[in-house]
Structure formats: structure tokens, C-alpha cells
C-alpha positions, 0 to 999 in steps of 0.5 A: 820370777822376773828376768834380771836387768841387763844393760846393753854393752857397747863399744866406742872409738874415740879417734883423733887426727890432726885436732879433729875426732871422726863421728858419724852422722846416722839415722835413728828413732829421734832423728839424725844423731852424731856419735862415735863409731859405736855399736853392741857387743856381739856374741863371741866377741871381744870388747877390742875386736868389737870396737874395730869392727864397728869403727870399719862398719861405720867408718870404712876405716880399719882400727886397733884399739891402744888403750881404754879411755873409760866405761861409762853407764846411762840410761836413755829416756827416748820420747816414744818410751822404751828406756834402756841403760847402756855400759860403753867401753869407749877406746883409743888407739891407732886409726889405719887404711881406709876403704872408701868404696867400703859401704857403710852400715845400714843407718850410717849417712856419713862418716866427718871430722870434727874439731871438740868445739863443733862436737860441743856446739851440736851437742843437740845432735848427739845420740847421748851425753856420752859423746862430748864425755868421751872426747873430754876425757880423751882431751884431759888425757884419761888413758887406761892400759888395756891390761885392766881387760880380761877375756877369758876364752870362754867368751870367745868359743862357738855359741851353740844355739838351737835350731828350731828347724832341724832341732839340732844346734847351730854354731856361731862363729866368735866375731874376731874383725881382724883383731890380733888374739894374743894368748888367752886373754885376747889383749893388745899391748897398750903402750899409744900415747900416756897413761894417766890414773884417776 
């Protein structure tokens, strides 16, 4: 029996300054490609502390997700093959300091600011349709209170994986990034900016 399909699930921050929203250039298969600070959930995480780390890993900026502006699901269909389908949980919430000396991750060349129109006007550049999406419904307004989340504990204890070399269990720590956990659920108050229901 085949293995059931699994999309990959992803996080995304979509962070605005002054009328300018912080992307990233990075390397990848098809070239350089903007995007939002953006990456895999990693085991043991939640989508929150997820969504900071990857912003400090791309960014070198510390961030604290306020409220989710959307999930969003596609498929991509690369030139050399290899199609996968991605679920994003894309954020908004509260940009903190900055580590300039901070190195960024491997594939990141740079973090930039850039108004809705130059995101729009490289919309070739974009490493998938859901960067513009992301930033237009944030500009609309789209605003969900992060209360709609649940992480049961569960998702956050130690995984134990085999060890093939000892043949006993190895413990992986959960990846928390300096999220706040606050009780059981692993939620932050969403109370940034509107929330608006569709």
C-alpha cells in the first residue's frame, strides 16, 4: 500500500515597515527567487515559534507572530520535475531587534524591503504565487486572531527516533526559537492591529 499524500507544511511572516514589507532574495533550483521569510515546520514545533525562527534565520530579525493572515495551499510544478503541494501559515505580528552580525541561512543572499508595488513589478522573481497573495490580503486587511490555532502538547514533546548506531532511541528536543509557550495550547494573545472575518 502506497504511502498517503502528505503536503509539506510551511510558515510564513508577512512583516510591514513604513509602507515596505521585508523579503528575502535566496538561492534555489530555478534561480534567484523573492519570498517571505518562510520555511518547514520542524518536529517538535509549533507554527508560532516556527514562524519566528525562520524569520531570525532569514532575517537576522527577532519576530513575534500577532495574528494569521491566512493558509493557503499549492502545488508546485518546477522545470526539472519533482512537484510537491505546500500548506503555509503565513503571520503578522510584531518585527523586534536586529542582529546584523547575525549570519544568515545557507541560500539566503539577502534580506530587503520592498513597497507592494516592487514585489508586484518582480512577480517573475517570486519563489511562488503565494508571495503577492500573502502581502494582498494583509494590504485588504485579512487579520485572524491566533486563538483559531491549537497545539496540543503532544506536538511539542521530545521526538524519539532510532539510533541506527547505538540501536537505542535518540531524543530530539521540540524547537521553541524563543517563542513565549503559554499554557497547553502554545498560543500568543492576538490583539496587533484589526481582525476582520471573511
Amino acid at each position: 500500500m502506497a504511502d498517503p499524500w502528505k503536503p509539506s507544511v510551511t510558515v510564513a511572516a508577512v512583516i510591514e515597515r513604513d509602507g515596505r514589507f521585508l523579503l528575502v532574495e535566496e538561492q534555489t533550483a530555478e534561480g534567484v527567487r523573492l519570498n517571505q521569510p518562510a520555511g518547514h515546520l520542524d518536529p517538535g514545533e509549533s507554527l508560532l515559534a516556527a514562524a519566528a525562527r525562520e524569520t531570525l534565520e532569514e532575517t537576522a530579525f527577532a519576530f513575534t507572530p500577532r495574528q494569521l493572515v491566512g493558509v493557503y495551499l499549492w502545488r508546485s510544478a518546477p522545470a526539472a520535475g519533482g512537484a510537491a503541494s505546500y500548506l503555509r501559515f503565513a503571520f503578522c505580528g510584531e518585527l523586534g531587534a536586529h542582529e546584523p552580525g547575525r549570519a544568515l541561512d545557507d541560500g539566503i543572499l539577502r534580506a530587503l524591503w520592498l513597497t507592494r508595488e516592487e514585489i508586484a513589478a518582480r512577480a517573475g522573481e517570486h519563489r511562488s504565487p503565494l508571495v503577492q497573495r500573502c502581502i494582498d490580503d494583509y494590504v485588504a486587511g485579512v487579520r485572524y486572531p491566533l486563538d483559531l490555532l491549537f497545539t496540543h502538547p503532544s506536538a511539542l514533546a521530545p521526538i524519539i527516533a532510532p539510533s541506527f548506531s547505538l540501536g537505542a532511541a535518540a531524543v530530539v528536543a521540540p524547537a521553541q526559537a524563543g517563542v513565549q509557550v503559554t499554557g497547553a495550547s502554545n498560543r500568543v494573545p492576538a490583539h496587533a492591529g484589526t481582525t476582520r472575518s471573511i
